[in-house]
C-alpha positions, 0 to 999 in steps of 0.5 A: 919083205915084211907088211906095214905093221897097220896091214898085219894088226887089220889082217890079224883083227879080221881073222879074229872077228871072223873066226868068233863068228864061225864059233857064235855060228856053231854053237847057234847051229846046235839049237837050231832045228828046220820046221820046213814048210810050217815055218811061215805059219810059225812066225805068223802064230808067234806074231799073233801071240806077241812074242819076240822071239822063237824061244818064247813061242817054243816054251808057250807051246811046250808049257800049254795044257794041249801039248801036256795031253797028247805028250801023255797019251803018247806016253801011255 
């Protein structure tokens, strides 16, 4: 006995929301990284500095000047 053609286009609709977002999820989890115990300090200095995402206070600190002088020294 076959489904109700609307059974098979719903069933079939869900399989694909759900495996793009299994694929959305991968590809998320390859940027991702686990700061621990320091994540509430993050989300507290990413407020205070303005930004609305992560990527933003990632590249402010990468870009600052006391990042540059103890990548430098690291690198000496």
């Amino acid at each position: 006995m076959r489904c109700p053609r609307s059974l098979c286009y719903h069933f079939h609709y869900h399989c694909d929301i759900t495996s793009k977002k299994k694929e959305l999820d991968r590809a998320r989890d390859k940027t991702r990284i686990n700061i621990g115990a320091a994540f509430e300090r993050w989300k507290a200095l990413r407020d205070l500095k303005g930004f609305k995402i992560d990527a933003e206070l990632a590249t402010f600190l990468l870009d600052s000047s006391l990042f540059k002088c103890s990548l430098e020294a690291c690198c000496l």
